[in-house]
PASE-409691 format. One record per residue (C-alpha): residue number from 1; residue in one letter; chain; x, y, z. Coordinates in steps of 0.25 Angstrom, whole numbers, plus 5000, padded with zeros to 4 digits. Example, Ala and Ser with C-alpha at 12.3 -4.5 7.8 and 13.67 -1.06 7.14 Angstrom:
PASE-409691
  num  residuo  cadena    c1    c2    c3
    1        a       A  5049  4982  5031
    2        s       A  5055  4996  5029
end
This chain:
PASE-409691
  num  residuo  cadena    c1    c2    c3
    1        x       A  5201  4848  4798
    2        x       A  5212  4848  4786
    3        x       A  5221  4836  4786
    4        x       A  5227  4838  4775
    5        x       A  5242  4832  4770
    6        x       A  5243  4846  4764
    7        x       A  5245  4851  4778
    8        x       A  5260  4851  4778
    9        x       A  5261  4857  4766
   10        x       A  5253  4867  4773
   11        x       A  5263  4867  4785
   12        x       A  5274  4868  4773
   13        x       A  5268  4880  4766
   14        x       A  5270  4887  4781
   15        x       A  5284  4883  4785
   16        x       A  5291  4884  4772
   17        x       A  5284  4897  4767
   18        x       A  5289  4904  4781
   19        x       A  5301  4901  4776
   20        x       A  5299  4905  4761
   21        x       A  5295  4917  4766
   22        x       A  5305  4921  4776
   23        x       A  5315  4919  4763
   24        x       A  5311  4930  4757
   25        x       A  5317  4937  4766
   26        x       A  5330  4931  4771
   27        x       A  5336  4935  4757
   28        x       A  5335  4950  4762
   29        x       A  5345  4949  4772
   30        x       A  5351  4935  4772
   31        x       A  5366  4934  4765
   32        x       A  5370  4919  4770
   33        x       A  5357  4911  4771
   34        x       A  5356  4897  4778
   35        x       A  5355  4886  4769
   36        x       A  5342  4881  4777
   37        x       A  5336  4896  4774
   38        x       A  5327  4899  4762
   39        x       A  5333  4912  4754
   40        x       A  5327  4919  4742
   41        x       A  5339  4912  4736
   42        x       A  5336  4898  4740
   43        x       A  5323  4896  4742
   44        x       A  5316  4897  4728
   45        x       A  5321  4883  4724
   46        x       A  5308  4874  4720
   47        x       A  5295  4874  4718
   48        x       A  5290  4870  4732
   49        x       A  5298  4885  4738
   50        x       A  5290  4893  4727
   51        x       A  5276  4885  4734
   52        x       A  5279  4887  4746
   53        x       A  5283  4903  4747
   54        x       A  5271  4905  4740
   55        x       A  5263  4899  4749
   56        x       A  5264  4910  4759
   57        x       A  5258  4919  4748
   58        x       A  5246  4913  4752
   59        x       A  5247  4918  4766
   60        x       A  5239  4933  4760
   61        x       A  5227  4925  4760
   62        x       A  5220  4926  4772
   63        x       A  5209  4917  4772
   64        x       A  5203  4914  4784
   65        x       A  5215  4921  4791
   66        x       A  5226  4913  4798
   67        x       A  5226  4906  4812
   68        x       A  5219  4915  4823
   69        x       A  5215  4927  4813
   70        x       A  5202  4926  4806
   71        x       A  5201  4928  4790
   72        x       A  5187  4935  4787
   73        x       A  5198  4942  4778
   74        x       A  5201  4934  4769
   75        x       A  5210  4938  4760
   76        x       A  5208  4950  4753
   77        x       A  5211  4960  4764
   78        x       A  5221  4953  4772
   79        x       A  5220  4958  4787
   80        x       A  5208  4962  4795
   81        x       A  5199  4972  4786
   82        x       A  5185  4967  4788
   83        x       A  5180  4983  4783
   84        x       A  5167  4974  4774
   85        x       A  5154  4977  4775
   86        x       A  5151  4960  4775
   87        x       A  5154  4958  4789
   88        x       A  5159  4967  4800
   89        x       A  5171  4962  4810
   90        x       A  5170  4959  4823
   91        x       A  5183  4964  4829
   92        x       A  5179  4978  4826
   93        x       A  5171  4987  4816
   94        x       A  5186  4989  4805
   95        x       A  5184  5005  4800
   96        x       A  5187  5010  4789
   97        x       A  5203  5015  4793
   98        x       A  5204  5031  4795
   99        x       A  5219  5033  4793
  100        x       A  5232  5026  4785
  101        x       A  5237  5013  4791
  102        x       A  5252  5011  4793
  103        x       A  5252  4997  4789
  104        x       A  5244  4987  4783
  105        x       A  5251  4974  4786
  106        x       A  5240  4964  4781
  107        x       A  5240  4972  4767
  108        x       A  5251  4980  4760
  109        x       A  5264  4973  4768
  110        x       A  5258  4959  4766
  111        x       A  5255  4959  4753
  112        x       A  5266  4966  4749
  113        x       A  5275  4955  4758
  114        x       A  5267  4944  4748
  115        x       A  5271  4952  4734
  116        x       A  5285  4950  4737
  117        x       A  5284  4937  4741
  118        x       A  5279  4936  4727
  119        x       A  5289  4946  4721
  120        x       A  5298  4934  4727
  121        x       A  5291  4922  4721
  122        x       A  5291  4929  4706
  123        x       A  5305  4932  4707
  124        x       A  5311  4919  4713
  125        x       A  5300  4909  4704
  126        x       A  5304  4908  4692
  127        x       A  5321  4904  4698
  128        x       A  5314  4891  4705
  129        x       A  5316  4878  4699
  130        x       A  5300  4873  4695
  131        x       A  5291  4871  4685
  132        x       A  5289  4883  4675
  133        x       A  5273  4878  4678
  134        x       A  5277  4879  4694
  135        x       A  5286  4892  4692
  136        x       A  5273  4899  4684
  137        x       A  5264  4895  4695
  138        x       A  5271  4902  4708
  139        x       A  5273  4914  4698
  140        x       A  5259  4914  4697
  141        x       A  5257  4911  4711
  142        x       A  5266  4925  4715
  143        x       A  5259  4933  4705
  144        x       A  5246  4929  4709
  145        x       A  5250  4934  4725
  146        x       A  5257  4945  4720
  147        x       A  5244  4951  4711
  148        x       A  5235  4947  4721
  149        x       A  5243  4953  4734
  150        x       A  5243  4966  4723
  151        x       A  5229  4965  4721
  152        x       A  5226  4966  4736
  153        x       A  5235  4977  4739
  154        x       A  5229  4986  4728
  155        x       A  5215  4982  4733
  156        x       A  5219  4988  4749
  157        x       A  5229  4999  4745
  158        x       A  5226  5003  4730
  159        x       A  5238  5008  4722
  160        x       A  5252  5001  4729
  161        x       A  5267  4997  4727
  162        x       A  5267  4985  4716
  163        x       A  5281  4978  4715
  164        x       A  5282  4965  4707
  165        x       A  5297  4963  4710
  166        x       A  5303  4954  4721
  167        x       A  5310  4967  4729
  168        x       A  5320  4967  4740
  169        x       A  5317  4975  4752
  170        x       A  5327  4985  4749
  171        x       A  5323  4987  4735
  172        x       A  5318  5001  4730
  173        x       A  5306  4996  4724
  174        x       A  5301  4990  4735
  175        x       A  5295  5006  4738
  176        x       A  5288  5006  4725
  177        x       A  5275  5017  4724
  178        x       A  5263  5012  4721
  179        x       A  5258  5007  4711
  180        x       A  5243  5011  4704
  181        x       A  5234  5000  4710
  182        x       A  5228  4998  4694
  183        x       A  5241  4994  4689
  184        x       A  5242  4984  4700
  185        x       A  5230  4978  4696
  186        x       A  5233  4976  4685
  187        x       A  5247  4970  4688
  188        x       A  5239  4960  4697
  189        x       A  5230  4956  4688
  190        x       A  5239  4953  4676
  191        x       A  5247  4945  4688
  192        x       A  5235  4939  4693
  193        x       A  5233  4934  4678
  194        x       A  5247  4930  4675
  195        x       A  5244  4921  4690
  196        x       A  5235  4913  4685
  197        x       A  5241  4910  4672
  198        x       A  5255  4904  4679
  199        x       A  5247  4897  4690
  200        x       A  5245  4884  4689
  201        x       A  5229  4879  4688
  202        x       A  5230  4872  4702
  203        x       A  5238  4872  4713
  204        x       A  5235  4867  4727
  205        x       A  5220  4868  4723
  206        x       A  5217  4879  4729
  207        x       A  5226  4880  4740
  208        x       A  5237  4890  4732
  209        x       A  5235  4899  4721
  210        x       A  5233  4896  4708
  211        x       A  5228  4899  4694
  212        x       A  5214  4902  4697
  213        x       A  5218  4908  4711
  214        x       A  5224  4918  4702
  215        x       A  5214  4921  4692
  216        x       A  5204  4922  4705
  217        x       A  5213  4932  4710
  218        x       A  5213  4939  4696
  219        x       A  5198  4940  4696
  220        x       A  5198  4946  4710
  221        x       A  5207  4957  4706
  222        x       A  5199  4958  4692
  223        x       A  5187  4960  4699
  224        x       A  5192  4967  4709
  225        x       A  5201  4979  4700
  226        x       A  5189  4979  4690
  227        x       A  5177  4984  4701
  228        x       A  5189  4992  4709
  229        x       A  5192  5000  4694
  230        x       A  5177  5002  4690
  231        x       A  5172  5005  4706
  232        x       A  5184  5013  4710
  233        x       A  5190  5021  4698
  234        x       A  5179  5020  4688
  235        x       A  5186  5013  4679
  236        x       A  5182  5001  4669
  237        x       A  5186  4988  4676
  238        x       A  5182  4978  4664
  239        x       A  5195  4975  4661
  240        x       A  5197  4969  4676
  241        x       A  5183  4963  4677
  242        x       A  5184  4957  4665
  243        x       A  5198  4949  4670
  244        x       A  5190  4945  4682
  245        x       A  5181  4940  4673
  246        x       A  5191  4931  4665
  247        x       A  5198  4928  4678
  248        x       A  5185  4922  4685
  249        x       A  5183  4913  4673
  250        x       A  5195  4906  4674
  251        x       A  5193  4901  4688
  252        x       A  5177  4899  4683
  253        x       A  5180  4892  4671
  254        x       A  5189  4881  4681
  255        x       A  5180  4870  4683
  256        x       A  5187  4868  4694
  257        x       A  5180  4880  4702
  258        x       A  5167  4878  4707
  259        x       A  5159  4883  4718
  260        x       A  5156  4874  4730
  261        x       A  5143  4872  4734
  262        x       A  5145  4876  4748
  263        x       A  5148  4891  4749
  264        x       A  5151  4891  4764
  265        x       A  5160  4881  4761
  266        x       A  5173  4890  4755
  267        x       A  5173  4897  4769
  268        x       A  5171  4887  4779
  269        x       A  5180  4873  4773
  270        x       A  5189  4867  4780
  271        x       A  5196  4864  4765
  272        x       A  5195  4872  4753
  273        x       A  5208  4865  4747
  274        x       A  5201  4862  4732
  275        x       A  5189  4869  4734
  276        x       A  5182  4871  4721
  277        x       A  5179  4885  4723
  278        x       A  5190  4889  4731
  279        x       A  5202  4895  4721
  280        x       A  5212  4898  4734
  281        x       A  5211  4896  4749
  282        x       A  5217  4897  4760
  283        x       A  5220  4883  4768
  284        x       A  5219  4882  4783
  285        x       A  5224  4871  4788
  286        x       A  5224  4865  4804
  287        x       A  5238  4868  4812
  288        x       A  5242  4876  4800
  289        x       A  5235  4887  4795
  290        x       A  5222  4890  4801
  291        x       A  5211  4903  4804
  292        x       A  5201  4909  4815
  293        x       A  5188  4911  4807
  294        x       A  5181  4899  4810
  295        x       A  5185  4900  4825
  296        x       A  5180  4916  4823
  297        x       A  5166  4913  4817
  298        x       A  5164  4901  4829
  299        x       A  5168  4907  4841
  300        x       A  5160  4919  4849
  301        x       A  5169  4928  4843
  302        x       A  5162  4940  4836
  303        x       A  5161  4937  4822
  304        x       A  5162  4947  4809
  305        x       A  5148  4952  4806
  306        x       A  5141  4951  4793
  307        x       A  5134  4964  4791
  308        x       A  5120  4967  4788
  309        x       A  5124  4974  4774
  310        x       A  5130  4960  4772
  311        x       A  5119  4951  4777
  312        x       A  5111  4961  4766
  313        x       A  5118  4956  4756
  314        x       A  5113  4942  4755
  315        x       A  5100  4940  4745
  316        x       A  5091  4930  4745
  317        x       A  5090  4917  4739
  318        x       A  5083  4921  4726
  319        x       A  5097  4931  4724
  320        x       A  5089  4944  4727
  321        x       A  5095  4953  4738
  322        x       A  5086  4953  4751
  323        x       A  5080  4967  4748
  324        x       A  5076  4963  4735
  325        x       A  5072  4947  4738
  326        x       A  5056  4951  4745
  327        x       A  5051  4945  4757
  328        x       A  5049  4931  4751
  329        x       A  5063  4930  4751
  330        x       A  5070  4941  4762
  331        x       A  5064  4937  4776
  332        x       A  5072  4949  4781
  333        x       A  5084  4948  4794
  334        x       A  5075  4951  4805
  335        x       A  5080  4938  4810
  336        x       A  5090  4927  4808
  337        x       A  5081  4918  4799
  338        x       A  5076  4927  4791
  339        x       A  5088  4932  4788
  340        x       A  5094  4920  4782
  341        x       A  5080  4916  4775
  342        x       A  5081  4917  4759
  343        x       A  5096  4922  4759
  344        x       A  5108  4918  4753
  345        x       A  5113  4905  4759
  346        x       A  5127  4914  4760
  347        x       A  5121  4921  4770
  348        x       A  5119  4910  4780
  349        x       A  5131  4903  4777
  350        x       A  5138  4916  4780
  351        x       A  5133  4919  4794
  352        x       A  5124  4912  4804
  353        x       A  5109  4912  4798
  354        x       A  5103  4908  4810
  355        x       A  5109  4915  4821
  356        x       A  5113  4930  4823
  357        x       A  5125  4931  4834
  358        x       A  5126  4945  4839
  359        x       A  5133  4950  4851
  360        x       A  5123  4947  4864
  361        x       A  5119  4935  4856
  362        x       A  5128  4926  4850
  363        x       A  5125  4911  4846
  364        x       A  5130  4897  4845
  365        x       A  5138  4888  4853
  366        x       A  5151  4899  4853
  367        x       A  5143  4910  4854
  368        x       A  5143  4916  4839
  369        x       A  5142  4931  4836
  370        x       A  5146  4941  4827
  371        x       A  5145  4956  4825
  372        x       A  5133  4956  4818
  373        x       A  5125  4944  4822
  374        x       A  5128  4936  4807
  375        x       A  5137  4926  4813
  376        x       A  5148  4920  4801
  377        x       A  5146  4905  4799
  378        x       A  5153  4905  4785
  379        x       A  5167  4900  4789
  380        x       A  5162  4888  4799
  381        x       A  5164  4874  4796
  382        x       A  5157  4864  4805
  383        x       A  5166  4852  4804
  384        x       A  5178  4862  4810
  385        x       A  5174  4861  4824
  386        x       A  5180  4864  4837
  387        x       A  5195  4870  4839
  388        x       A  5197  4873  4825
  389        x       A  5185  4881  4824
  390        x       A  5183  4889  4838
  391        x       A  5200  4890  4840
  392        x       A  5206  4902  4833
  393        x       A  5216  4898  4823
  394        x       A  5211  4884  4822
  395        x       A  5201  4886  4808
  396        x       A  5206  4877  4796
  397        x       A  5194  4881  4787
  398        x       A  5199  4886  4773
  399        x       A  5197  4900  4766
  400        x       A  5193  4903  4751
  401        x       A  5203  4914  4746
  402        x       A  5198  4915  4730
  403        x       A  5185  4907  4726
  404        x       A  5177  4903  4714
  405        x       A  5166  4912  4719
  406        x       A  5173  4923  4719
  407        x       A  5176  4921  4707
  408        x       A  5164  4920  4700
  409        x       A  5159  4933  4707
  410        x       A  5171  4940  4702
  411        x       A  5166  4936  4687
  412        x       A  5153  4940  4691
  413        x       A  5157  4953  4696
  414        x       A  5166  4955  4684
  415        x       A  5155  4952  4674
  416        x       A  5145  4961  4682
  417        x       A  5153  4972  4684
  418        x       A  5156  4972  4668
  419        x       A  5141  4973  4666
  420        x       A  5144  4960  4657
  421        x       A  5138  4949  4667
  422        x       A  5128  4938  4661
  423        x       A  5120  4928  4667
  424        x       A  5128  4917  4662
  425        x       A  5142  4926  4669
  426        x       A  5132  4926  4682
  427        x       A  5130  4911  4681
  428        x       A  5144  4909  4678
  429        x       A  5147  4917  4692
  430        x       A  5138  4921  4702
  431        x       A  5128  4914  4699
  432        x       A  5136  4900  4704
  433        x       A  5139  4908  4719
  434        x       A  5125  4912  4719
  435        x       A  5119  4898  4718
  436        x       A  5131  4892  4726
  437        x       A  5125  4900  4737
  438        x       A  5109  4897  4736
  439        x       A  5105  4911  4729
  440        x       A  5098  4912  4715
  441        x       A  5109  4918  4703
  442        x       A  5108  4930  4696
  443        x       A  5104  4935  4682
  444        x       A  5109  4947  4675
  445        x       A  5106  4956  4663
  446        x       A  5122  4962  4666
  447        x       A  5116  4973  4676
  448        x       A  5106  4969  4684
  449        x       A  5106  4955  4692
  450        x       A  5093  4946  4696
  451        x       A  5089  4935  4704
  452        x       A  5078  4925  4702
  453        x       A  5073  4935  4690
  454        x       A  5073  4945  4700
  455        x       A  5081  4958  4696
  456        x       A  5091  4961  4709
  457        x       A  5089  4976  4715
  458        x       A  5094  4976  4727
  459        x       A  5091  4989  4732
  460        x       A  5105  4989  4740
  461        x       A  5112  4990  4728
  462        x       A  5106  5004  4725
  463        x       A  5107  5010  4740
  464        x       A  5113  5022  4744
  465        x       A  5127  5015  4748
  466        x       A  5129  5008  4734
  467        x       A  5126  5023  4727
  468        x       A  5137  5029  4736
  469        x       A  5148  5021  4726
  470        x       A  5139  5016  4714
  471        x       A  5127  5007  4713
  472        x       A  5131  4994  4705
  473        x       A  5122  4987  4695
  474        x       A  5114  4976  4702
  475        x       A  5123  4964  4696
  476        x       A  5135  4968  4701
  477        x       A  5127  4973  4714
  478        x       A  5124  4958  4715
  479        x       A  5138  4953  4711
  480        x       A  5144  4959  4725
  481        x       A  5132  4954  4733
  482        x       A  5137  4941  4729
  483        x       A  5152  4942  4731
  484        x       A  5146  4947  4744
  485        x       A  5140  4937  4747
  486        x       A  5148  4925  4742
  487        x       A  5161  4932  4750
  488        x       A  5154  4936  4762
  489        x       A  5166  4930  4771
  490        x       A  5177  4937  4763
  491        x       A  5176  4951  4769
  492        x       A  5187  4956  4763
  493        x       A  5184  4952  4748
  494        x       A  5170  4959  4751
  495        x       A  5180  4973  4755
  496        x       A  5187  4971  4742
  497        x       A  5175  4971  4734
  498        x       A  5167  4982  4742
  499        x       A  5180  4989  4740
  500        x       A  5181  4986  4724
  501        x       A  5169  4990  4724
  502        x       A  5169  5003  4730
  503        x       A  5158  5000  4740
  504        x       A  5167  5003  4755
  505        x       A  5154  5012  4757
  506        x       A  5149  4996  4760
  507        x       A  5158  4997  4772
  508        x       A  5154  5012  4777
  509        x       A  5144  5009  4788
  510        x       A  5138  5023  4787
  511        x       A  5136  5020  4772
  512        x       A  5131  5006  4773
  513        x       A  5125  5004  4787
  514        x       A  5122  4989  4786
  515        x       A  5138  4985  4786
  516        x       A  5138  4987  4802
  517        x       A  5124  4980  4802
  518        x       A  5124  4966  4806
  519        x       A  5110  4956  4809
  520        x       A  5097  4961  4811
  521        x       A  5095  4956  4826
  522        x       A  5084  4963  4831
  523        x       A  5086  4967  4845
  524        x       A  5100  4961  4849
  525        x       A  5101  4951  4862
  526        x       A  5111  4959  4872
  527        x       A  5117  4973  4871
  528        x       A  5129  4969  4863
  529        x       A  5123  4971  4849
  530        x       A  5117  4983  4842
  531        x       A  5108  4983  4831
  532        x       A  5101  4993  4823
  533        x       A  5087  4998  4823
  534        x       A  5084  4986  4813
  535        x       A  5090  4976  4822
  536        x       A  5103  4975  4816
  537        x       A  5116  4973  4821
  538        x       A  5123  4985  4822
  539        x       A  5137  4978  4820
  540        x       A  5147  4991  4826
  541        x       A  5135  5000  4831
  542        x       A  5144  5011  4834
  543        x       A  5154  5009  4823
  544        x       A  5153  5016  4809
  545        x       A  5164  5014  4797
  546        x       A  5165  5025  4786
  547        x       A  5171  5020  4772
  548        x       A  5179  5031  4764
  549        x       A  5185  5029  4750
  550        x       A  5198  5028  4755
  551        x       A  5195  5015  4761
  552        x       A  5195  5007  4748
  553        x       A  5209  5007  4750
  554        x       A  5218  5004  4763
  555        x       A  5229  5015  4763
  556        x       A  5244  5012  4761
  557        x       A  5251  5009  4772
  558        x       A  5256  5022  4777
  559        x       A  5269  5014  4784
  560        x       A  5272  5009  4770
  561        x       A  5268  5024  4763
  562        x       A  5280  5030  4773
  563        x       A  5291  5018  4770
  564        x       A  5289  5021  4755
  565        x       A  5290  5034  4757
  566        x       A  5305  5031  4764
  567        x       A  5307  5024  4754
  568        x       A  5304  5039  4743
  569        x       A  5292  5031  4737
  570        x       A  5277  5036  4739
  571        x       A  5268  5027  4743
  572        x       A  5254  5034  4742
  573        x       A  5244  5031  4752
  574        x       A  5229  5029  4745
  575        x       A  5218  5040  4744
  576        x       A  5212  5044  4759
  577        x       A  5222  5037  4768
end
């Protein structure tokens, strides 16, 4: 447990930012204020008010989730969207949506609550008394929320309102028409650049945001506007992947990031405050800020499942994929053992590797199952025990938000994807995840990719669902099977990649049968499971999902589209909705 003297600073961050936050609006429609009341006009007097009304920034990061939700989210799609082809929820098999929402309360009115908030901050920043070093770092601290909050509205809803001005409720411009979701890009990442150079190298370790949480974020959306222009408009994206690029080496040319030898560690540590490999995480700390995912993945609740598409995905210890590896290496999945047996050691940190717990037969002391017999193990900690593990809303373990490792996979995809990749860019990059987890590196001639002298052809990459929207070349085939499987627990950076990608076919269970398909059981104890005529868990038997292109995009809220419309602006709702 975390006992640290930090903790009331902690406590500080949730007591004064309530009241920050509630500032910004007393201004609207208070005339005489109390001289114990914060005001737009009196609050933004010192260096320590600027600190603590950014911390509530931090909020739209979800982590593991807060108190009694659970946070398999992350933070890339905030709310619950688990539509990935990784692992398949155990509340109910999500669809693909049919018809227009009203509302998207954990999208488009949160985020655009947050860019206000740093409308605010740029606005009031430069009148406080501090530091010209301090008053460059909390500009830089609000352009990096405000780009990045831009960047994830544009990944959900495409083309959308863009304001950089601190706006009063009743100003005109506050109904804005959209704007072209390329011109936002490129607005957040020449912000996202200008971040990180008015940040500061370091501040609060990696607890807040700082200059290299900044060029992190700026290779994300580099890599991900690169792939979204070449997949999706066929356009030339070097221009984007070549930022990624030069992004990803200022963060790996800090000597002060470096991969831990424990993989498992960054999802199950109780502290990742001055993690080596973590740029940004999210603290949880006893009686203050705490989560449910470890309680989730201990309890005889029914857990996520980890699909057999996914399962698939895992190659063998000498790098090649397990259609490709032989008999000497592949022992098959007719059972548990076997399917462990020469694999990535991911794999069995992942999930279970020597039980199978199904409906009818569960295992362990709390009676462990999930929906397709892979039981998640990733996020447990043994020396968290008792109450703050099997209590909801009692976990304390800490969550990674932007990593070294993504990083390096970014530049490895960048690289691969401009058809420039060496050996020397592979060692520089993947190759260090790659023998972090126990699996041989990869060689390349700028196409094609090898392991052990072997020539990778996985015949997956060439089947009949990857023709439906364009077969890759096998190194960048083998770039995505790593990100993969390195972020196997952040299903929703996994649904921003298949969606960059332009693979939602992934998710279309007609298409791509093995995403509802779990372990290979055999014949299952009880009557509770199904399985198919190979023995394997048919996760929703009598369920089917059905991707359409309209899906890449969520659609615009059509409460909003109607108060714009009021308003005589036109708010267009995106292709199919």
């Amino acid at each position: 447990m975390k006992k640290y003297n930090i903790k009331s600073k902690f406590l500080l961050i949730f007591a004064t930012a309530l009241l920050a936050g509630s500032a910004v609006s007393c201004s609207d429609y208070l005339t005489d204020d109390p001289a114990d009341k914060f005001t737009n006009d009196n609050f933004w007097q010192s260096e320590d008010n600027v600190k603590t009304f950014s911390w509530l920034n931090y909020d739209t990061f979800y982590g593991y989730g807060n108190g009694t939700t659970i946070g398999l989210s992350f933070f890339y799609y905030h709310g619950s969207d688990y539509r990935v082809d990784d692992n398949l929820s155990a509340f109910t098999f999500y669809q693909m949506p049919v018809t227009a929402a009203t509302t998207n309360l954990y999208s488009w009115n949160e985020y655009y609550t947050l860019i206000r908030r740093c409308n605010l901050m740029l606005e009031k920043i430069p009148t406080v008394n501090m530091s010209t070093e301090k008053k460059n770092h909390y500009i830089g601290v609000a352009k990096f929320f405000r780009a990045y909050t831009y960047f994830r509205l544009v990944q959900k809803f495409g083309d959308v309102p863009y304001t950089d001005k601190y706006l009063a409720q009743d100003d005109a411009a506050v109904y804005a028409p959209s704007k072209p979701r390329a011109e936002i890009m490129d607005n957040v990442i020449a912000e996202l650049q200008e971040a990180a150079d008015l940040m500061l190298v370091n501040d609060d370790k990696n607890v807040t945001a700082n200059k290299y949480t900044a060029y992190a974020a700026l290779s994300n959306a580099c890599i991900y506007e690169g792939t979204y222009r070449k997949y999706h408009l066929g356009q030339d994206g070097s221009v984007y992947l070549n930022k990624a690029k030069a992004a990803s080496l200022m963060i790996m040319n800090n000597p002060s990031y470096k991969l831990n030898a424990d993989w498992k560690g960054l999802y199950n540590s109780v502290e990742l405050l001055g993690n080596s490999e973590v740029i940004l995480a999210k603290r949880y700390l006893t009686n203050v800020l705490m989560h449910s995912l470890q309680n989730y993945t201990n309890t005889s609740t029914i857990q996520y499942g980890l699909t057999k598409w996914a399962a698939d995905s895992y190659v063998t210890t000498n790098g090649l994929p397990i259609q490709q590896a032989g008999n000497s290496q592949y022992a098959g999945d007719d059972n548990v053992t076997n399917t462990f047996t020469n694999r990535d050691p991911r794999f069995s940190k992942t999930v279970n590797p020597a039980n199978y717990g199904y409906k009818g037969k569960p295992f362990g002391t709390t009676a462990l199952v999930s929906m397709s017999g892979y039981v998640f193990e990733l996020y447990n900690n043994p020396a968290t025990t008792g109450p703050d593990v099997t209590t909801g809303g009692r976990n304390y373990t800490d969550a990674p938000l932007f990593t070294l490792s993504e990083v390096y996979l970014n530049y490895a995809e960048a690289c691969a994807e401009l058809g420039t990749a060496t050996n020397a860019d592979l060692d520089l990059s993947i190759n260090k995840v790659r023998t972090r987890a126990g699996i041989a590196p990869l060689t390349t001639d700028g196409v094609n990719a090898s392991a052990n002298g072997v020539q990778i052809n996985d015949p997956r990459r060439t089947s009949s669902l990857e023709q439906l929207t364009g077969v890759v070349n096998p190194l960048i085939w083998e770039v995505r099977r790593e990100r993969q499987i390195e972020f196997m627990s952040w299903t929703t950076l996994r649904q921003a990649d298949i969606y960059r990608w332009k693979k939602g076919d992934y998710l279309d269970t007609n298409k791509n049968p093995d995403v509802n398909l779990g372990a290979r059981i055999g014949t299952p104890v009880g009557s509770q499971t199904v399985v198919d005529a190979n023995g394997y868990v048919k996760i929703y038997p009598a369920s089917t999902r059905t991707f359409e292109p309209k899906h890449y995009l969520m659609n615009i809220p059509t409460n909003d589209i109607d108060l714009y419309k009021a308003q005589g602006v036109e708010l267009k709702q995106n292709p199919g909705w």
